[in-house]
C-alpha positions as CSV (number, residue, x, y, z in Angstrom):
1,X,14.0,-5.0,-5.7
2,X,11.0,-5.4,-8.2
3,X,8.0,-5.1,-5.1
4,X,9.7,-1.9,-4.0
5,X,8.7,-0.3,-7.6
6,X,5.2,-1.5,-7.0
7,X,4.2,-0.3,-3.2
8,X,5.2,2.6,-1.3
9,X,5.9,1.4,2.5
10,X,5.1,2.9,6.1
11,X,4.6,1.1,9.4
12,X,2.5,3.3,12.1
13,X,4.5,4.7,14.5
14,X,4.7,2.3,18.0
15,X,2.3,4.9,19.4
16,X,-0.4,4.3,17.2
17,X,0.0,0.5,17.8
18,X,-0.3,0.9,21.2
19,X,-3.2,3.2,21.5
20,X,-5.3,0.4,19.0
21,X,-5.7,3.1,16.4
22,X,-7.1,5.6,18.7
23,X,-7.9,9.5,16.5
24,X,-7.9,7.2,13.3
25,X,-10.5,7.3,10.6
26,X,-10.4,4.3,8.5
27,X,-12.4,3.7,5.2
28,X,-13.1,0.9,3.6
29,X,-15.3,-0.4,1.2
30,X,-15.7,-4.0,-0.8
31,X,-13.8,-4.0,-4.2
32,X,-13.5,-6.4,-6.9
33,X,-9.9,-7.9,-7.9
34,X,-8.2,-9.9,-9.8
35,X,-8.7,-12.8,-7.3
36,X,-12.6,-12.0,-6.2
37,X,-13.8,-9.5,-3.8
38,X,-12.0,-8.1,-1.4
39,X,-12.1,-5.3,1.8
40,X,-10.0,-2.5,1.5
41,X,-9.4,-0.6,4.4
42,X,-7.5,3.2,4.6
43,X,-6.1,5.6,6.7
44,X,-5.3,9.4,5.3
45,X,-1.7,7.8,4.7
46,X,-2.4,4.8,2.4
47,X,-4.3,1.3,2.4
48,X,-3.9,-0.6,6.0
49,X,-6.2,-3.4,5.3
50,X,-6.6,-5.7,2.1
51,X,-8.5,-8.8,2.6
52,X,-10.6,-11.3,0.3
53,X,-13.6,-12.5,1.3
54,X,-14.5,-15.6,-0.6
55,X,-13.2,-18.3,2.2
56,X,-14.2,-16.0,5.0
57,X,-17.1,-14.1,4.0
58,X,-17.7,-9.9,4.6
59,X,-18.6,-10.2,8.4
60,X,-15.6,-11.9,9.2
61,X,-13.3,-10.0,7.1
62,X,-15.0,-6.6,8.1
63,X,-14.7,-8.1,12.3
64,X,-11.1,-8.9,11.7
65,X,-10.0,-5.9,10.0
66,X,-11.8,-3.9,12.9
67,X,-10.5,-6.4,15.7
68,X,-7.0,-4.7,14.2
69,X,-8.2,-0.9,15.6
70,X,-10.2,-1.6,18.1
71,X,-10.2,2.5,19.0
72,X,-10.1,3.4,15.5
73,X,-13.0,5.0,13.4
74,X,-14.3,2.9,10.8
75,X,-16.3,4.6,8.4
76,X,-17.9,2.8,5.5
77,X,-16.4,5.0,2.5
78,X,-14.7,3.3,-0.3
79,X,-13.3,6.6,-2.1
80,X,-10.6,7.0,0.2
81,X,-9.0,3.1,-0.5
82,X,-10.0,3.1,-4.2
83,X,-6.7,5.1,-5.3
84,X,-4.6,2.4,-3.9
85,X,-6.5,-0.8,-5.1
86,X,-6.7,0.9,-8.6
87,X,-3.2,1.1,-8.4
88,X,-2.6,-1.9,-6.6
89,X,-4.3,-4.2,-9.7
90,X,-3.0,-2.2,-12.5
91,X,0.9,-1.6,-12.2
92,X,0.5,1.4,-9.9
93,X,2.2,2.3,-6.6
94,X,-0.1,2.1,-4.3
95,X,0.9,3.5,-0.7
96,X,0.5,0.9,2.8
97,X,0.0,2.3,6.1
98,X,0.7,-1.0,8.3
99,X,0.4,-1.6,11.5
100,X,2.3,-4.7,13.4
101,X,5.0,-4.7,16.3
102,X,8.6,-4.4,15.8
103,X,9.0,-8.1,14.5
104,X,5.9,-8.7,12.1
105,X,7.2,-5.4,10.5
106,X,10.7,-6.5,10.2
107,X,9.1,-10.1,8.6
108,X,6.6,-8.2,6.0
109,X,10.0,-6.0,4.9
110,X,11.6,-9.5,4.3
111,X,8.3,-10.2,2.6
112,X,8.4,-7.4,0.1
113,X,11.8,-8.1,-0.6
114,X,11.0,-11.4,-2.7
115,X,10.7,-10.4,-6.1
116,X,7.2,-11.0,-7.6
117,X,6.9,-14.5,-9.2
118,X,9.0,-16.1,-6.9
119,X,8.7,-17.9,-3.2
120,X,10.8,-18.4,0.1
121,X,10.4,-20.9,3.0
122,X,9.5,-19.5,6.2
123,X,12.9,-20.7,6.9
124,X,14.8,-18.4,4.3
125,X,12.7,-15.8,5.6
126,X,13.8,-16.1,9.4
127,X,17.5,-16.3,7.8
128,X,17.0,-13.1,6.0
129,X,16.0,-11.5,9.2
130,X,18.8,-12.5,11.4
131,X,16.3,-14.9,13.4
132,X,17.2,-18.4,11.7
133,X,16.0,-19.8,15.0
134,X,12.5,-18.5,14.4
135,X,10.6,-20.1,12.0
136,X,7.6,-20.1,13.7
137,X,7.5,-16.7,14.7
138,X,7.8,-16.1,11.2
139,X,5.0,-18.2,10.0
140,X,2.7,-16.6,12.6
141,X,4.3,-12.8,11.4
142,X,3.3,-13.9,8.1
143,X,-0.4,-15.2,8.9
144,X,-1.3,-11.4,10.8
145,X,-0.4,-9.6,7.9
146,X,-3.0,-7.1,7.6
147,X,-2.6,-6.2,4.0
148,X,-3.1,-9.4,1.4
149,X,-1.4,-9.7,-1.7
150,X,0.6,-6.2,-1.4
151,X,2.3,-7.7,1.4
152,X,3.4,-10.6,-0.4
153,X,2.6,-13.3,2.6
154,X,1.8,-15.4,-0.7
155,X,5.1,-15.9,-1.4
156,X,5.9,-17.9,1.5
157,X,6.2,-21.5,1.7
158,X,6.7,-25.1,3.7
159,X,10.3,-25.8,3.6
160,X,9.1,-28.8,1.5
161,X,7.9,-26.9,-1.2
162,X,4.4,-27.1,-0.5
163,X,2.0,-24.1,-0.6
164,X,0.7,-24.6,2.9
165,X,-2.1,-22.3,4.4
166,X,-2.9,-18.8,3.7
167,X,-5.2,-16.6,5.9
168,X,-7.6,-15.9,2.8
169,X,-7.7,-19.3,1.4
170,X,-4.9,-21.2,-0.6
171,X,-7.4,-21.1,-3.6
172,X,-6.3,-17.2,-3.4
173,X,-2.7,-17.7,-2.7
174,X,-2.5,-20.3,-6.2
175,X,-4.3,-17.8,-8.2
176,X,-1.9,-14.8,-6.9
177,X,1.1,-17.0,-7.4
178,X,0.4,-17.7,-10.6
179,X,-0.9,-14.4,-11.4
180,X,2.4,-13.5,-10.7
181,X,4.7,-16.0,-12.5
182,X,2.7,-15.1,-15.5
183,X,3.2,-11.6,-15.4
184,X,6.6,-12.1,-15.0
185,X,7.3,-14.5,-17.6
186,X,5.1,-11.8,-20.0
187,X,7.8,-8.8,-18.7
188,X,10.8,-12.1,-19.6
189,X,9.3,-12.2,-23.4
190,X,9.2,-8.4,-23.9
């Protein structure tokens, strides 16, 4: 699995979930990427929050990410997240710290396990999980994923093969798609 050379993966225990983040101090700070600026949030364990701004704007992306921990600490600090979006946009392995119940968690594993380049339907994606019946579920696992792009929620798409929505603007999802596809056709060539 190609994605599982690129990230290393940890979901918060269900305690920290359910206390909203309480005893956590989270950095973040605005970065630049491939696909514009972005918010970069991080606990001591690894990056928890990765969202671009330019449908949404820094508010809302800095409100949403915070809506996340309600309890938590946010402390405006990029040093702590710059490690992992360094690696993130230049081959590294970046470490996630997510947090999501039981079932969103089980969806972004699916997620992670569709090799970069390539897409699944939502419904492929509720197969994979041993939900077929829950697309929808899926879709909405896929839209609260709290970590753009390293979470591939990207790669998911309408059974009909369209690109559909994307919580940081389908502008971002073409350019990571293709992003993607290019780098993979380069690693084909080589």
């Amino acid at each position: 699995r190609l994605h599982d050379l690129f990230v290393r993966w940890e979901a918060m225990a269900p305690g920290d979930y359910a206390r909203g983040g309480a005893g956590l101090h989270l950095h973040y700070g605005w970065f630049e990427t491939p696909f514009g600026e972005a918010l970069a949030v991080a606990s001591d364990r690894g990056l928890c929050g990765l969202a671009f701004t330019s449908e949404i704007g820094r508010a809302a992306a800095l409100a949403e990410m915070a809506a996340r921990w309600p309890k938590a600490t946010l402390i405006d600090d990029p040093a702590p997240a710059a490690p992992h979006i360094t690696a993130a946009f230049s081959g590294g392995k970046p470490s996630l710290h997510a947090i999501g119940a039981p079932f969103q968690i089980k969806v972004w594993e699916a997620l992670l396990s569709i090799p970069s380049g390539h897409v699944s339907t939502y419904g492929d994606i509720a197969q994979a999980i041993g939900s077929p019946r829950a697309v929808r579920a899926v879709g909405t696992a896929v839209g609260r994923n709290p970590i753009g792009a390293l979470i591939p929620c990207h790669r998911a798409i309408r059974k009909s093969g369209e690109l559909g929505g994307y919580h940081w603007g389908t502008p971002v999802k073409r350019a990571i798609l293709a992003w993607e596809s290019a780098r993979r056709d380069a690693s084909e060539v080589a």
